[in-house]
PAZAPA-4460 file (N, C-alpha, C; in steps of 0.05 Angstrom, whole numbers, plus 32768, in hexadecimal, padded with zeros to 4 digits):
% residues 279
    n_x    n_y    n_z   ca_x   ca_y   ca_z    c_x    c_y    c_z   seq   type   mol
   8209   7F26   803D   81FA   7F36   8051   8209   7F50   8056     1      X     A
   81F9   7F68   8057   8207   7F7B   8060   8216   7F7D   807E     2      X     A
   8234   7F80   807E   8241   7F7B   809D   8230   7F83   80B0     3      X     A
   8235   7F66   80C6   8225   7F71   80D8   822F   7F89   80E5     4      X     A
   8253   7F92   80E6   824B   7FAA   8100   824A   7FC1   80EE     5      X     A
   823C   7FC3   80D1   8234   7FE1   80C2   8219   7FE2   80CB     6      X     A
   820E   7FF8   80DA   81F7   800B   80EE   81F0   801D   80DC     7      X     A
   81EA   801F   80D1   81E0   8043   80C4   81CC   804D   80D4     8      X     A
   81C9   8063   80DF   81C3   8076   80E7   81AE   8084   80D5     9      X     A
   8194   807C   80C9   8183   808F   80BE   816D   80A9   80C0    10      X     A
   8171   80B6   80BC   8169   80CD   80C6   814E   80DC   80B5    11      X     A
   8139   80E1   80C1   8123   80F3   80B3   8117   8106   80C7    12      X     A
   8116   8120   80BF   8109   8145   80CD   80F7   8142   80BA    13      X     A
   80DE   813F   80C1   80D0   813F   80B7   80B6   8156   80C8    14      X     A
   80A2   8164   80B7   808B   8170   80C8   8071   8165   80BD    15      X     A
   8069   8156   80CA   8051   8141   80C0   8037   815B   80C6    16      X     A
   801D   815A   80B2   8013   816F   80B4   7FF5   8175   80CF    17      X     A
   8001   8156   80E1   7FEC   8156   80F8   800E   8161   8114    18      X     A
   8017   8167   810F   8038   816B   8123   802F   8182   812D    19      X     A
   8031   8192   8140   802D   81B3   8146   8059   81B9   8134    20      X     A
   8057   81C7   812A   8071   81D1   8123   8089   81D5   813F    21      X     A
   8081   81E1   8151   8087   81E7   8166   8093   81D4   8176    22      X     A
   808C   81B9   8175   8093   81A3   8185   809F   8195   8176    23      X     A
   80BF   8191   8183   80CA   8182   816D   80D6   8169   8181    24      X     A
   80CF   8154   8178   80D4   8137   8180   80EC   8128   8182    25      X     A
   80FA   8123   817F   8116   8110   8173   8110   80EA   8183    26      X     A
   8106   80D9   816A   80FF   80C2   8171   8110   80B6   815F    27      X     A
   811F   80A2   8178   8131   808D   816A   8124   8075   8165    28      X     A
   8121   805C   8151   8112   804E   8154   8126   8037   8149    29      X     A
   811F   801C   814F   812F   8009   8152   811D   7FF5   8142    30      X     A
   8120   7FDF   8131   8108   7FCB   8124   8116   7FAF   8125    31      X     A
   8113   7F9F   811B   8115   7F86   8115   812C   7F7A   811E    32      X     A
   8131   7F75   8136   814E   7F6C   8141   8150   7F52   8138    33      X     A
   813B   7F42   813C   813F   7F26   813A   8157   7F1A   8142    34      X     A
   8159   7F1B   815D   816C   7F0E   816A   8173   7EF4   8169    35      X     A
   818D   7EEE   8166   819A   7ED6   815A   81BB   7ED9   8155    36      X     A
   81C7   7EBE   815B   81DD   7EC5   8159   81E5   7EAF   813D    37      X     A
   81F6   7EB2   8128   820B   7ECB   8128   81FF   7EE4   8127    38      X     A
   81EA   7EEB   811C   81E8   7F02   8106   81DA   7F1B   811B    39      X     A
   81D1   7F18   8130   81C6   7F26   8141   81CA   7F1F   8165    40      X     A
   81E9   7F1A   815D   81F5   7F1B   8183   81E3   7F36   819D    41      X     A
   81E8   7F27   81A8   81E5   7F35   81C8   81FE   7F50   81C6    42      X     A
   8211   7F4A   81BB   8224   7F53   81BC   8223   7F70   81A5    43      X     A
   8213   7F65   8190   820A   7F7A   817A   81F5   7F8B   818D    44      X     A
   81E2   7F80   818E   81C8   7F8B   8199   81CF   7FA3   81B2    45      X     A
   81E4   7F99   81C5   81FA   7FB2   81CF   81F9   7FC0   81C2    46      X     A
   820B   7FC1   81AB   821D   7FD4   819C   8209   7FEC   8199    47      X     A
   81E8   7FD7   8185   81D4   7FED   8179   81C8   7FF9   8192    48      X     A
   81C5   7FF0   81B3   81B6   8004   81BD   81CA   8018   81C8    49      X     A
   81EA   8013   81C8   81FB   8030   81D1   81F6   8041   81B8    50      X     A
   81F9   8038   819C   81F0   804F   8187   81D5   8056   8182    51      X     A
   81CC   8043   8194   81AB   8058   818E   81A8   806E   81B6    52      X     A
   81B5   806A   81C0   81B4   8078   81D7   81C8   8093   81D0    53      X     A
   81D8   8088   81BD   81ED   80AA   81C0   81E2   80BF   81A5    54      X     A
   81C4   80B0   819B   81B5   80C6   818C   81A4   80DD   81A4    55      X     A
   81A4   80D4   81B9   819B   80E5   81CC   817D   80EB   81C0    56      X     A
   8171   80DB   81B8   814D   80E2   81B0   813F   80E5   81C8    57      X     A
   8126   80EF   81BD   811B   80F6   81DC   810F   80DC   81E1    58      X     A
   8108   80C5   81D1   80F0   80B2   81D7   8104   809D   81C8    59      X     A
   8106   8082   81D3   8103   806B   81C0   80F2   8061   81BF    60      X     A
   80EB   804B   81A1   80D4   803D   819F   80E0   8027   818F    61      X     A
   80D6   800B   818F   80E4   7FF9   8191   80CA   7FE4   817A    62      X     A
   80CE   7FE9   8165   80B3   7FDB   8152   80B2   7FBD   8150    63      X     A
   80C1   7FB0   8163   80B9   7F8C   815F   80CC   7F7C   8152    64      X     A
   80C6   7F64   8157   80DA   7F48   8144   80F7   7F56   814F    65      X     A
   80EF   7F48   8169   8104   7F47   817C   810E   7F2D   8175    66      X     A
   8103   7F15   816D   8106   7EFE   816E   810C   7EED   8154    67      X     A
   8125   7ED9   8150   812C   7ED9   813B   8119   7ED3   812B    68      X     A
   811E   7ED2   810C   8107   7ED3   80F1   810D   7EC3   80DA    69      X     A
   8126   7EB7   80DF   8125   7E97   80CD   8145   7E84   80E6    70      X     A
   814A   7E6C   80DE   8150   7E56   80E1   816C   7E53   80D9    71      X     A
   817B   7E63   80D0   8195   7E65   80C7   81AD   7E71   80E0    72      X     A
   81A3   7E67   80F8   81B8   7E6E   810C   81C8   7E66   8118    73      X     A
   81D9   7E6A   8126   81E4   7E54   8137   81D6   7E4E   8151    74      X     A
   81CB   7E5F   815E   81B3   7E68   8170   81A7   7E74   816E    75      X     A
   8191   7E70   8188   817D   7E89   818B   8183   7E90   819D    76      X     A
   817A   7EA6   81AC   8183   7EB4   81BF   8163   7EC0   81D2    77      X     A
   815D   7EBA   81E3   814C   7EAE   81F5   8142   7ED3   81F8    78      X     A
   8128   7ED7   81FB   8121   7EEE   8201   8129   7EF9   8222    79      X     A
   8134   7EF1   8230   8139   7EF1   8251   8151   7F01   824E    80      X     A
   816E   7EFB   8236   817C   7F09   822F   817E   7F15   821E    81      X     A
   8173   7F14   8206   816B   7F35   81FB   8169   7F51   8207    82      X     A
   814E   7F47   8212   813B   7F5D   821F   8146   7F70   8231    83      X     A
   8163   7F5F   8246   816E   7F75   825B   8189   7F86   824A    84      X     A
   818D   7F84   8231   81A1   7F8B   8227   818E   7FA6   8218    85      X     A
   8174   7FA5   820B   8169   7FB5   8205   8159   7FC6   821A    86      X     A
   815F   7FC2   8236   8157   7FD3   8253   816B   7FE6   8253    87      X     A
   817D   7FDF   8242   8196   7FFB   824A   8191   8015   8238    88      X     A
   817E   800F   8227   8170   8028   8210   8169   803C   822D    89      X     A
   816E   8053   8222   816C   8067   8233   815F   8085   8225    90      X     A
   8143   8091   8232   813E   80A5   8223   8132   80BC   823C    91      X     A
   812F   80D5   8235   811A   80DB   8244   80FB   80E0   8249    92      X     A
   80F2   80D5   8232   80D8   80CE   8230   80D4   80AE   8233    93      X     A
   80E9   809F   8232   80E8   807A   8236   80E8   8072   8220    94      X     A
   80E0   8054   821A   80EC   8042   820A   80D2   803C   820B    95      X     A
   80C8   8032   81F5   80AA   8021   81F3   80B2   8019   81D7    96      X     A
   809B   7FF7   81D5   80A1   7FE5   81C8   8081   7FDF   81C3    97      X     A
   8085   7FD3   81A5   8070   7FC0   819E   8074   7FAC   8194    98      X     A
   8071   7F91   818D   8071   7F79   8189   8075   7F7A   8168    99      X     A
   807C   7F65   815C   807C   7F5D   8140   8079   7F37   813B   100      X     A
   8069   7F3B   811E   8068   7F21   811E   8077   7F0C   8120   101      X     A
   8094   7F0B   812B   809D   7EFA   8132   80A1   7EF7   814B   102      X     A
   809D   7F08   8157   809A   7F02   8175   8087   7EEC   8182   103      X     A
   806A   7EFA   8164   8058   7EE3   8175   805E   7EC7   815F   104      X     A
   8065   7EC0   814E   8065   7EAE   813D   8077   7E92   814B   105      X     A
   808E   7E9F   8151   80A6   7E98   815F   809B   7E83   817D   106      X     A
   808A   7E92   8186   8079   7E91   81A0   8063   7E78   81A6   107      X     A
   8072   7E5D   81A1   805D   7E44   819D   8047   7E38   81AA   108      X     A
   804A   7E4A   81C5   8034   7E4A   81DF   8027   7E5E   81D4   109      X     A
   802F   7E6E   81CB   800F   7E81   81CA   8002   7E7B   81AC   110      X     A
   8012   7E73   819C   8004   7E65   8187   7FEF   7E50   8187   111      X     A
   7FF8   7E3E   8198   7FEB   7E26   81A1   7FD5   7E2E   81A2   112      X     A
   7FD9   7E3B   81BA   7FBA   7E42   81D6   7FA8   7E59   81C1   113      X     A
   7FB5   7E68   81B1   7FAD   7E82   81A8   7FA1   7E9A   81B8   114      X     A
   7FB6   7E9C   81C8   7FB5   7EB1   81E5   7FCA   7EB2   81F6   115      X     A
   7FCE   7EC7   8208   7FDD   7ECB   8220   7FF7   7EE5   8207   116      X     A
   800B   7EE5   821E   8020   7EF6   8219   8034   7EE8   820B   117      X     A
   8046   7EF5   81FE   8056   7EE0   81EF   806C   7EE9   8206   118      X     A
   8086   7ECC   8200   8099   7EDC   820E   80AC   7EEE   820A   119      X     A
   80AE   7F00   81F4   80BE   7F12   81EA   80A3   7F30   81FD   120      X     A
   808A   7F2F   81FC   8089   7F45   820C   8085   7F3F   822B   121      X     A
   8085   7F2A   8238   808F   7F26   8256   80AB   7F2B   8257   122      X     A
   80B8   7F2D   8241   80D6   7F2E   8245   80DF   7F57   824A   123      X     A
   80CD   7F5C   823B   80D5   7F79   8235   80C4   7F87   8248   124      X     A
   80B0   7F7C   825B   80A2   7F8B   8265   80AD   7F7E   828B   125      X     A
   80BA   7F6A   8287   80D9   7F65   829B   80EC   7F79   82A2   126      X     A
   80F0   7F82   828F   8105   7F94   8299   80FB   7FB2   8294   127      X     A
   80D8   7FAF   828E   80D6   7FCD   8290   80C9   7FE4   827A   128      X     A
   80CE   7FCE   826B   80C0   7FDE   8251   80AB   7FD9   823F   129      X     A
   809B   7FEF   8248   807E   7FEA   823C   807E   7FE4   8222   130      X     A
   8067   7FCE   821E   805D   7FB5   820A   8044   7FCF   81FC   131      X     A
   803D   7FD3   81F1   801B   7FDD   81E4   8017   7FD2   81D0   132      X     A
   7FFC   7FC1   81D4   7FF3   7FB3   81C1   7FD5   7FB7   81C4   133      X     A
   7FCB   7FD3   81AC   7FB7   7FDC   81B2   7FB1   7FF5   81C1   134      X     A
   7FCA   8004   81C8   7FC7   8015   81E1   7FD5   8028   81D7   135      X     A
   7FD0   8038   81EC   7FD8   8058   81E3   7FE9   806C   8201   136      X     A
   7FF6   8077   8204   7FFD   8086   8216   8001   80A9   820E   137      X     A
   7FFD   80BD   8224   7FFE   80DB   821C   8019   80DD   822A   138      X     A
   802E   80E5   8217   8048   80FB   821E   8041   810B   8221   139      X     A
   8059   811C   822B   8062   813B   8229   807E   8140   8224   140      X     A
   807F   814E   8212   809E   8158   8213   8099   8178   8211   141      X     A
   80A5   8184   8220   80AA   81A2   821E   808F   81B1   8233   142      X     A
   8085   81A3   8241   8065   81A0   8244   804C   819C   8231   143      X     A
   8057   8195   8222   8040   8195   8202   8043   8176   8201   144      X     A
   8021   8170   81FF   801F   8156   81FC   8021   8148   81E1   145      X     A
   8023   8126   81E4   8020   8116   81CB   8011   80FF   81CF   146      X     A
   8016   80F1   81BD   8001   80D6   81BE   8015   80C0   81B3   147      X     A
   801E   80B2   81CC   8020   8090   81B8   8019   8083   81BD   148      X     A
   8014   8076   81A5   7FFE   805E   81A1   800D   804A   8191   149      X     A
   8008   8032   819D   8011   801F   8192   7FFE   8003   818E   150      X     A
   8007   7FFA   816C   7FEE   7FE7   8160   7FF5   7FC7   8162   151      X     A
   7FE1   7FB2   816D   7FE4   7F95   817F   7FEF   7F93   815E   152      X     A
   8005   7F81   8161   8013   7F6D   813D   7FF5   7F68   8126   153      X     A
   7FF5   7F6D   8116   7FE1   7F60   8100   7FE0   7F46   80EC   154      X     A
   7FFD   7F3B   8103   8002   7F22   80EF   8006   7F11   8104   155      X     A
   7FFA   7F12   811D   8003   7F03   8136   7FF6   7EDD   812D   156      X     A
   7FE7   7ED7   812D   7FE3   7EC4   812A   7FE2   7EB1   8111   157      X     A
   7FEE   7EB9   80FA   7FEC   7EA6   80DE   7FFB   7E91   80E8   158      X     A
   800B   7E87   80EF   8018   7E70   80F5   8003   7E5B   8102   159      X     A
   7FEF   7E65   8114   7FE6   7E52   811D   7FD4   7E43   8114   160      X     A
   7FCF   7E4C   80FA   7FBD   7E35   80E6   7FC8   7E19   80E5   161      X     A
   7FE8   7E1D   80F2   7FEB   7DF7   80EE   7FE3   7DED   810C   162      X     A
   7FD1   7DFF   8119   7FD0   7DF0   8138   7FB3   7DF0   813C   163      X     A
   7FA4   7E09   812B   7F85   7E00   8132   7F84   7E1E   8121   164      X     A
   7F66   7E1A   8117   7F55   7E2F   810D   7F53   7E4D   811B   165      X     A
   7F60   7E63   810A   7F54   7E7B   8120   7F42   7E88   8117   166      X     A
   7F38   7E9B   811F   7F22   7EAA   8114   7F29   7EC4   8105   167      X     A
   7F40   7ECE   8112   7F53   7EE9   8101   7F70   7EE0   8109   168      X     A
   7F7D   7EF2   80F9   7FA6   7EF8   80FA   7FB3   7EF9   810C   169      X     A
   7F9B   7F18   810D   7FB2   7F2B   8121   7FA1   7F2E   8139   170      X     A
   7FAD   7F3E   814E   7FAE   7F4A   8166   7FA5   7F66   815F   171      X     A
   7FAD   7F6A   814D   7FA5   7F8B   814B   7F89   7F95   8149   172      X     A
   7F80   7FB2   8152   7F67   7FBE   815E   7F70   7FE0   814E   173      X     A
   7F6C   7FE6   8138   7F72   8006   8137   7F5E   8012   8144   174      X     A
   7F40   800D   8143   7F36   8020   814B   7F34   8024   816B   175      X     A
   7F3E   8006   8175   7F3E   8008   8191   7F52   801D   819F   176      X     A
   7F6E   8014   8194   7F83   8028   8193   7F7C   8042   8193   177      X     A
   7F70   804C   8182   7F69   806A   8180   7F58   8076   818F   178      X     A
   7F4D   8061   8192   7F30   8070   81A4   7F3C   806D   81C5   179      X     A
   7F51   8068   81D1   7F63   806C   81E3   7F74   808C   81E5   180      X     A
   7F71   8092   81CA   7F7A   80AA   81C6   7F65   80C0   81D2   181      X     A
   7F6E   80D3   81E5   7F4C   80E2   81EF   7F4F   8102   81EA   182      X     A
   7F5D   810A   81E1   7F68   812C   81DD   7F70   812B   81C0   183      X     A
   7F74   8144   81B9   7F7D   814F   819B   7FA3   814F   8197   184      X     A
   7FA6   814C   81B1   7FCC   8148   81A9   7FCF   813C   8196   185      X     A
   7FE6   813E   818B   7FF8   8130   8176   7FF9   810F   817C   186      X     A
   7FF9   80FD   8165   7FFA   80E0   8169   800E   80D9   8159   187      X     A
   801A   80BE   816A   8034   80B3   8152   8025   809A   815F   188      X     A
   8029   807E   813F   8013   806B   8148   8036   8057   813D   189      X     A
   803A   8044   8150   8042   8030   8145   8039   8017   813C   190      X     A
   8044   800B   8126   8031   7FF5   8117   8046   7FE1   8113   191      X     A
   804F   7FC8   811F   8060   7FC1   8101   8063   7FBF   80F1   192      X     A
   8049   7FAF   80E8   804B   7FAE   80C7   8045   7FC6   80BA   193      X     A
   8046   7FDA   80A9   8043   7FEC   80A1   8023   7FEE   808D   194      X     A
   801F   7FDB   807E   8008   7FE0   8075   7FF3   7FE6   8085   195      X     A
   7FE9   7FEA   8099   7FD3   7FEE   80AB   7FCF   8014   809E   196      X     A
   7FE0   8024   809B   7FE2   803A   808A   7FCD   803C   807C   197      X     A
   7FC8   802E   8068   7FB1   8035   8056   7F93   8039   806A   198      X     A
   7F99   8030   8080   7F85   8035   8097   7F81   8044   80A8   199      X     A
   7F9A   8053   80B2   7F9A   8062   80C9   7F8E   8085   80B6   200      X     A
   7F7B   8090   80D1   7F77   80A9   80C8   7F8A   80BC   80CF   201      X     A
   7F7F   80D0   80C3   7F94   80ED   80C4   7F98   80F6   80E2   202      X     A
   7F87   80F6   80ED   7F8D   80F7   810E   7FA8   80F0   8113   203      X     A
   7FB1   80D4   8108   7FD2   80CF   8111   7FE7   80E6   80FF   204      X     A
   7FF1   80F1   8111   8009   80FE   80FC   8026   80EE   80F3   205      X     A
   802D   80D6   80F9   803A   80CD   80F6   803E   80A8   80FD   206      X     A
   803F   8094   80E7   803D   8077   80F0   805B   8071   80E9   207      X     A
   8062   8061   8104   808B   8056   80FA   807C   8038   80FF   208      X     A
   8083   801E   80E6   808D   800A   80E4   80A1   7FFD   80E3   209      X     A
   80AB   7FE7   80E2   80BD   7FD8   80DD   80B6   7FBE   80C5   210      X     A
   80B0   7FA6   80CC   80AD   7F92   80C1   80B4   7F85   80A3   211      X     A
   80B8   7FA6   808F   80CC   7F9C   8075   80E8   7F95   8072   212      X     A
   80F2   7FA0   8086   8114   7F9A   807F   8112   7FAE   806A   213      X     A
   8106   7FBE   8061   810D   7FC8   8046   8107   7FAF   802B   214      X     A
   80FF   7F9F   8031   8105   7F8B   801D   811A   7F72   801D   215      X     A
   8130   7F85   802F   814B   7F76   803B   815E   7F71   801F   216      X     A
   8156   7F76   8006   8162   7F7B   7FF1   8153   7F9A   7FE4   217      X     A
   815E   7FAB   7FDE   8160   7FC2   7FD6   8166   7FC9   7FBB   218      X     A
   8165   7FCD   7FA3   8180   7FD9   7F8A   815F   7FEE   7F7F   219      X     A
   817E   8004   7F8A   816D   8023   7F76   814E   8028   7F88   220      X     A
   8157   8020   7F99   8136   8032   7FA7   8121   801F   7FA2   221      X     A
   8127   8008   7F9D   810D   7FF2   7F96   8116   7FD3   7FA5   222      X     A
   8103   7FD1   7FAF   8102   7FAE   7FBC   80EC   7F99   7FAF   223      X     A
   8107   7F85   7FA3   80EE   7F6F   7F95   80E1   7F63   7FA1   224      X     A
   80E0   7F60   7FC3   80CF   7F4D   7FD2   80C9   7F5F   7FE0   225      X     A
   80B3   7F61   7FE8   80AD   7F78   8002   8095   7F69   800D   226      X     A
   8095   7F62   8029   8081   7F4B   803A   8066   7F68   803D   227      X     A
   8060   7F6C   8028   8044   7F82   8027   8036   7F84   800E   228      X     A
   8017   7F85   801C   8004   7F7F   8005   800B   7F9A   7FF2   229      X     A
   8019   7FAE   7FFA   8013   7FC4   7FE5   8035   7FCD   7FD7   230      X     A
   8049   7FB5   7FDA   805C   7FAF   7FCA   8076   7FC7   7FD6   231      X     A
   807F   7FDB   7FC4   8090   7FEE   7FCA   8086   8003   7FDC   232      X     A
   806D   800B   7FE0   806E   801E   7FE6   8062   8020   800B   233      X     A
   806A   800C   800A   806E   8012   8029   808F   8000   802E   234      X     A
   809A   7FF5   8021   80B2   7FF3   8024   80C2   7FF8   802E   235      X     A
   80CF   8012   8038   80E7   801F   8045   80E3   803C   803D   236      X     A
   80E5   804E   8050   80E7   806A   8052   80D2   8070   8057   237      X     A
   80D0   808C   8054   80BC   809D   805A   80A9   80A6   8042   238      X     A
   8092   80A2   804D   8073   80A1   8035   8069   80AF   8045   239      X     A
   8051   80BC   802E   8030   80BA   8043   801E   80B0   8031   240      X     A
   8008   80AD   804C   7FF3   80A1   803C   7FDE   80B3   804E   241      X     A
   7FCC   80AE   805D   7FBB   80C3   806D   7FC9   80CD   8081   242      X     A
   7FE0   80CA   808F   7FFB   80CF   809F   8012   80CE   8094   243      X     A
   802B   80DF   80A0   8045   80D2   809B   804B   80BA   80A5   244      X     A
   805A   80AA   8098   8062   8087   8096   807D   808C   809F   245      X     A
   8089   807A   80A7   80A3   8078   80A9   80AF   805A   80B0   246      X     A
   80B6   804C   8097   80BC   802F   809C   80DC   802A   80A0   247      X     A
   80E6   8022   80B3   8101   8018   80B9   810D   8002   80AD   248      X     A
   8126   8004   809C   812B   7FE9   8091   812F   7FD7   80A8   249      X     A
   812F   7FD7   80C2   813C   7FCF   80D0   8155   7FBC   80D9   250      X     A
   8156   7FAE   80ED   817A   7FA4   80EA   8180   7F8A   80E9   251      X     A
   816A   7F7F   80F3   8172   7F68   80ED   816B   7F51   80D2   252      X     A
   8163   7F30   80CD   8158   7F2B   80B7   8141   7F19   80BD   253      X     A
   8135   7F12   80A8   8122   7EFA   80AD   8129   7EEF   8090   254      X     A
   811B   7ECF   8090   8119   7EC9   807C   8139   7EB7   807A   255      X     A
   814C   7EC1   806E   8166   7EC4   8074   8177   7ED6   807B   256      X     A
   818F   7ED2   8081   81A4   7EE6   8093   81AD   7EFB   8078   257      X     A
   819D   7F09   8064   81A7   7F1E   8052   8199   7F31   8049   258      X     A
   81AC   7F3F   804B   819F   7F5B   8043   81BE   7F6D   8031   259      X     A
   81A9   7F72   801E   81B6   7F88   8009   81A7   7F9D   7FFF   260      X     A
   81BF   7FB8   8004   81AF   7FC8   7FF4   81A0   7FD4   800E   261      X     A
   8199   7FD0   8025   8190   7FD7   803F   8199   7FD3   8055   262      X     A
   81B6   7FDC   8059   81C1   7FD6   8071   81B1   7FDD   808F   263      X     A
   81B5   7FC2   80A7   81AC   7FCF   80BC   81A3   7FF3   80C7   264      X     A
   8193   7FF1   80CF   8190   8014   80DC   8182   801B   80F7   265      X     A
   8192   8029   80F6   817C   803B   8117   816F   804C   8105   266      X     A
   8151   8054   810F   814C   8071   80FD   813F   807D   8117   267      X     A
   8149   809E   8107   8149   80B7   811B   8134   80CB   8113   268      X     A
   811B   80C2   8120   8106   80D4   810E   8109   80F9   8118   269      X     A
   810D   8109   811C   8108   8129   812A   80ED   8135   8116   270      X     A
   80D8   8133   8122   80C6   8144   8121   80C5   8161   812A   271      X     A
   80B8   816C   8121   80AE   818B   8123   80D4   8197   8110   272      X     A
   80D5   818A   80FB   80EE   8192   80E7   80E5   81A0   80D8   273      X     A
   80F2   81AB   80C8   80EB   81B0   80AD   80E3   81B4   8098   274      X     A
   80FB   8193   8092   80FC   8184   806F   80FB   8164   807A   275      X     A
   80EE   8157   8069   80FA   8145   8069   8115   812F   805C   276      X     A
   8129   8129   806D   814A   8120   8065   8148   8110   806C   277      X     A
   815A   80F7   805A   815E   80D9   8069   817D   80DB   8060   278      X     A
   8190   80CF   8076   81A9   80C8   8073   81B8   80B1   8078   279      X     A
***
């Protein structure tokens, strides 16, 4: 596994071509903690929100699978203490979060019943920080407005085929989402899973995921497993498809505790840039 206390810091300036040039953003974004100890301490999860606070972004956003994602631990680590260690994220536009499929998978009461809140977002919305699942909010930075919107998980319910029949997956609603949107400002849409892309229209100027790990194995810019119907190319980094993409390897694992070839990351998106650079 790549050491846990190596962080990389990834970075993309990008000018997506729905952005006004003029307004430039700096969004830190955080993905796949999957909390668990050894590989994802309380004590790590510290470490990453003082290095994602001394990027000084104007906004955090927090893409899901808070909750661990395979069985190889010595513990789990209870969403009640996660959640106040990730209250110390600090921005001046705030911290907002959306769910990922292991939050709800993980989540055996809401599997069961096939409903209510899971407890990874009663946990985060405990200490404060808004959940959107389906929903959208208007910023301002500089007095110039934006749009975030954020998309319900699209993989929320496959597990519960071993508890009763459902009718669909996911939670997720794009057009509901959007149509929450009510002005021509700029939109940044969070998704976890990244494939939803081949769907979203040009209206969004910018979609950040999480849910690949990159693959969680990497060699030469290519991943032989990638948990997506459309293989590499929603994988890790920055694409477009009817928007700019931007997929986070993120930090923690699923599956098992390894990753090569994609070390953990914070990524540091700055809009209204340039070029686009990844470091």
């Amino acid at each position: 596994m790549e050491p846990e206390l190596r962080l990389d810091i990834t970075r993309y300036d990008i000018q997506p071509p729905r952005w006004p040039a003029g307004l430039q953003l700096k969004i830190a974004v955080i993905a796949d903690l999957h909390a668990c100890d050894p590989w994802m301490s309380l004590e790590h999860i510290q470490s990453i929100v003082e290095r994602t606070n001394a990027l000084n972004a104007d906004i955090i956003v927090m893409l899901g699978d808070y909750v661990a994602g395979h069985r190889h631990v010595t513990s789990f680590i209870p969403a009640d203490e996660w959640a106040p260690v990730l209250a110390r994220l600090k921005a001046p536009l705030g911290v907002h979060a959306i769910l990922g499929n292991h939050d709800w998978w993980e989540d055996k009461t809401v599997q069961r019943e096939g409903r209510g809140l899971t407890n990874a977002r009663r946990a985060l919305e405990a200490v404060g920080i808004p959940v959107y699942e389906n929903d959208a909010m208007r910023l301002t930075k500089d007095g110039r407005p934006f749009w975030l919107a954020g998309l319900g998980d699209q993989l929320a319910y496959v597990p519960a085929r071993r508890f009763r029949p459902v009718p669909r997956i996911g939670v997720d609603d794009l057009a509901a989402t959007l149509a929450k949107v009510t002005d021509d400002a700029p939109l940044i849409l969070l998704a976890h899973e990244p494939d939803v892309a081949v769907r979203v229209p040009e209206r969004v100027a910018l979609q950040l995921s999480g849910h690949t790990h990159g693959g969680q194995i990497r060699l030469f810019g290519w991943s032989p497993v990638v948990p997506s119907r459309y293989g590499n190319r929603f994988a890790y980094g920055h694409t477009r498809a009817n928007c700019d993409v931007i997929v986070s390897g993120g930090l923690g694992c699923s599956i098992m505790p390894f990753r090569l070839g994609v070390p953990p990351e914070i990524v540091l998106v700055t809009l209204g840039g340039s070029a686009p650079a990844a470091a």
